[in-house]
GUDOVEX-965936 format. One record per residue (C-alpha): residue in three letters; y, x, z; residue number from 1. Coordinates in Angstrom, 1 decimal. Last residue first. Layout:
REM residues N
+------+--------+--------+--------+-----+
| code |      v |      u |      w | pos |
+------+--------+--------+--------+-----+
|  ALA |      Y |      X |      Z | NUM |
...
+------+--------+--------+--------+-----+
This chain:
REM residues 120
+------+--------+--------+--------+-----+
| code |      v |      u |      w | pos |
+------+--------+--------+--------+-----+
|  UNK |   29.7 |  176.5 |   42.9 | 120 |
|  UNK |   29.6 |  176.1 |   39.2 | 119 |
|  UNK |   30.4 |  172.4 |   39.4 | 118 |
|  UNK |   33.3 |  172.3 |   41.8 | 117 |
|  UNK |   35.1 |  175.1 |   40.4 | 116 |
|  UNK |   35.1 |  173.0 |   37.2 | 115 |
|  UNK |   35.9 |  169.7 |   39.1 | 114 |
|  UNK |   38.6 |  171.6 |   40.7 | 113 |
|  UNK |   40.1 |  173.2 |   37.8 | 112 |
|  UNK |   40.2 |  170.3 |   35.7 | 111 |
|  UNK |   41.4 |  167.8 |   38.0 | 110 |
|  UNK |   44.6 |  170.2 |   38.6 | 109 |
|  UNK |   44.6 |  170.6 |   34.9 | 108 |
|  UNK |   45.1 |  166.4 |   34.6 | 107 |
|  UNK |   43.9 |  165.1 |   31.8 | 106 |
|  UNK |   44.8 |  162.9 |   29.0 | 105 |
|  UNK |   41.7 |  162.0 |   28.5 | 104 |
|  UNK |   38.7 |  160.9 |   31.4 | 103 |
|  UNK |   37.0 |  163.8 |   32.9 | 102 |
|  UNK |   33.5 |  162.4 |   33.9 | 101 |
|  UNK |   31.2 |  164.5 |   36.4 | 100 |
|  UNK |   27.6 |  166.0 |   36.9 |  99 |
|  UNK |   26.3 |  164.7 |   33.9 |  98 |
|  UNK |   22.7 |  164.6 |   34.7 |  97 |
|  UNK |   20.9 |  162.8 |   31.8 |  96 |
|  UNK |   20.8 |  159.2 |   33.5 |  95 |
|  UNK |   24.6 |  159.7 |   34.6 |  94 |
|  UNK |   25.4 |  160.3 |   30.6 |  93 |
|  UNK |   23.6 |  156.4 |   30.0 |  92 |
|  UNK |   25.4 |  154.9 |   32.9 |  91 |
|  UNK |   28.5 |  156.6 |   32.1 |  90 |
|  UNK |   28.2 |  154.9 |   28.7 |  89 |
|  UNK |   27.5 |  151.9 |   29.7 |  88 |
|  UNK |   30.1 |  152.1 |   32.3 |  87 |
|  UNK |   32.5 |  152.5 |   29.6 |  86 |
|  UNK |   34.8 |  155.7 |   29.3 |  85 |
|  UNK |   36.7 |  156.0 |   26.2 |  84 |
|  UNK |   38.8 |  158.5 |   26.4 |  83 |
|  UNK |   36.4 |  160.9 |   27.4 |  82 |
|  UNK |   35.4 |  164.1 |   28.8 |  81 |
|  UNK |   32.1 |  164.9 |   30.2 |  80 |
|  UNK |   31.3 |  167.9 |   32.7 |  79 |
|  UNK |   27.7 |  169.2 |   32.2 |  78 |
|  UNK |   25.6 |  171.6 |   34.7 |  77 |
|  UNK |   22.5 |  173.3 |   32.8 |  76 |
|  UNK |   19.7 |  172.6 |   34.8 |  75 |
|  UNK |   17.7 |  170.4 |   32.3 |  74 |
|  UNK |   18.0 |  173.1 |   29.5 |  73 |
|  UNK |   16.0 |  171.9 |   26.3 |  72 |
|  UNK |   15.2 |  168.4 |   27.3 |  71 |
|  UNK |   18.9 |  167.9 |   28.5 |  70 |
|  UNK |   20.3 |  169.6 |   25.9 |  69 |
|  UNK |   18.7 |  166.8 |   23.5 |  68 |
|  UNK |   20.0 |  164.4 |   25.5 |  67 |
|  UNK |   23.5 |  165.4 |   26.4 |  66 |
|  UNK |   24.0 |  166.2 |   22.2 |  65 |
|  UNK |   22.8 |  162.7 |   21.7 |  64 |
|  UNK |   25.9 |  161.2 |   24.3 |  63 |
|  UNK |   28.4 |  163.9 |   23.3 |  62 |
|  UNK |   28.3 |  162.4 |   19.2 |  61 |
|  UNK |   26.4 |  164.1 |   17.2 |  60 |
|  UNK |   28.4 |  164.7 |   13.5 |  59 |
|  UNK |   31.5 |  164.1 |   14.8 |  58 |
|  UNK |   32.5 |  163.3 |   17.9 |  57 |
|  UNK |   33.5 |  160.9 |   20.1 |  56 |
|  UNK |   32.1 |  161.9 |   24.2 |  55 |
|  UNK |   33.8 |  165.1 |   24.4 |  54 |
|  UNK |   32.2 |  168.4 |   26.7 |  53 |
|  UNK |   32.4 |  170.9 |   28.9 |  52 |
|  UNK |   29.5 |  172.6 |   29.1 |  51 |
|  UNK |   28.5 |  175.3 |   32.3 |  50 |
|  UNK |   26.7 |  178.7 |   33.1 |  49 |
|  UNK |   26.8 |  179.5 |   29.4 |  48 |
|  UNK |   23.3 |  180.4 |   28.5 |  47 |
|  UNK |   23.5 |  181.8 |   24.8 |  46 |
|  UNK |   21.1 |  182.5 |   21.8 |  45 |
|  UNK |   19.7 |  178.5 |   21.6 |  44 |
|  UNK |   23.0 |  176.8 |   23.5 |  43 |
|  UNK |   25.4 |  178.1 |   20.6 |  42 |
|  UNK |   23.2 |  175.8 |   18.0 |  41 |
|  UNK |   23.1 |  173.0 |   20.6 |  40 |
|  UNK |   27.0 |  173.1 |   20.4 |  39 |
|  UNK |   27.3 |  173.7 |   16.9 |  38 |
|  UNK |   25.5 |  170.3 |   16.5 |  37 |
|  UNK |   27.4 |  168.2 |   18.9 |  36 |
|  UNK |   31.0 |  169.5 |   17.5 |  35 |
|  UNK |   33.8 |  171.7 |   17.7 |  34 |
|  UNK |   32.1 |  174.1 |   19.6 |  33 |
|  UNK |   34.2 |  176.9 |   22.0 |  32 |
|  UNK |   33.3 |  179.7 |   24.1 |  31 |
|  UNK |   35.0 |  180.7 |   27.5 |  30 |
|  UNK |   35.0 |  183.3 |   30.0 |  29 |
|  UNK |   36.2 |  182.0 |   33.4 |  28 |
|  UNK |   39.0 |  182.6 |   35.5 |  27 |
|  UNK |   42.3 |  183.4 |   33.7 |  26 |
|  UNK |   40.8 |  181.1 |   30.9 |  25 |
|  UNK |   40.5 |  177.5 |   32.5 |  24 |
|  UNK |   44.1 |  175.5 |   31.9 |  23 |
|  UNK |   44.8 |  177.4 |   28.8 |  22 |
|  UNK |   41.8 |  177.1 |   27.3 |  21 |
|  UNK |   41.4 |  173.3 |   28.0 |  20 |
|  UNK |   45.0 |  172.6 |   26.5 |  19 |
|  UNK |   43.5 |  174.6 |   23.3 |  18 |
|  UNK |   40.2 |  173.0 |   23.3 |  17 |
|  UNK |   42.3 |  169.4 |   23.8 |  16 |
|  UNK |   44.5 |  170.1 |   21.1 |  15 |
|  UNK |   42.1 |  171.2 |   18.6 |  14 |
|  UNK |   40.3 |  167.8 |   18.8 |  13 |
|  UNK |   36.5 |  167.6 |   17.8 |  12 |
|  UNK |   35.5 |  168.9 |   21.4 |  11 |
|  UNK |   32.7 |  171.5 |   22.8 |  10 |
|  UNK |   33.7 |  173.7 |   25.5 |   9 |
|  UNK |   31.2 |  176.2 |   26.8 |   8 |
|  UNK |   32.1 |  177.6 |   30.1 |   7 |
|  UNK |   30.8 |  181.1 |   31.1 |   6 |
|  UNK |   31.3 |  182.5 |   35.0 |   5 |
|  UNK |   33.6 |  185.6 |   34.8 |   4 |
|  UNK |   31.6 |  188.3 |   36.2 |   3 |
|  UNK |   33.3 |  191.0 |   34.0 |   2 |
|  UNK |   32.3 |  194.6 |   34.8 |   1 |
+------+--------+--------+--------+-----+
């Protein structure tokens, strides 16, 4: 039986979902968007047990995609990553329950813990 804790990584870049997959999946089953909207699509049949996800994207951007999951699931844990961080913007994700900010490039060391840290 696999017990593997599901992460759901939503990103524009390739790079960054494949750099992401190798850091996270030995432990934890993973599922990948490429943007906003085929994130909230994946989020109505599945309930990952945590979202990863970019800031700059197409389509809906991480900041509307934060929102309207948050209405839909409000418990659902979310990790942000970002080149860009602003304290606008982190104010804005913090009001919606982010429950941390990776900023780009990152660390895998940083990765795993704040993952582990998240779906403890």
């Amino acid at each position: 039986m696999n017990n593997k804790k599901q992460v759901l990584i939503c990103d524009d870049e390739e790079g960054v979902r494949e750099s992401l997959n190798l850091i996270l999946s030995e432990d934890y089953k993973l599922s990948f968007a490429t943007n906003g909207v085929e994130a909230l699509d994946y989020l109505k049949v599945n309930n990952p047990d945590l979202v990863i996800m970019d800031i700059k994207m197409p389509q809906k951007n991480g900041l509307e995609t934060l929102k309207e999951l948050h209405r839909h699931k409000p418990n659902l844990k979310v990790i942000m990553i970002t080149g860009y961080q602003s304290v606008e913007t982190a104010r804005e994700a913090t009001k919606y329950g982010i429950f941390e900010y990776i900023t780009k490039p990152f660390d895998s060391k940083v990765v795993k813990t704040t993952v582990k840290k998240a779906l403890l």
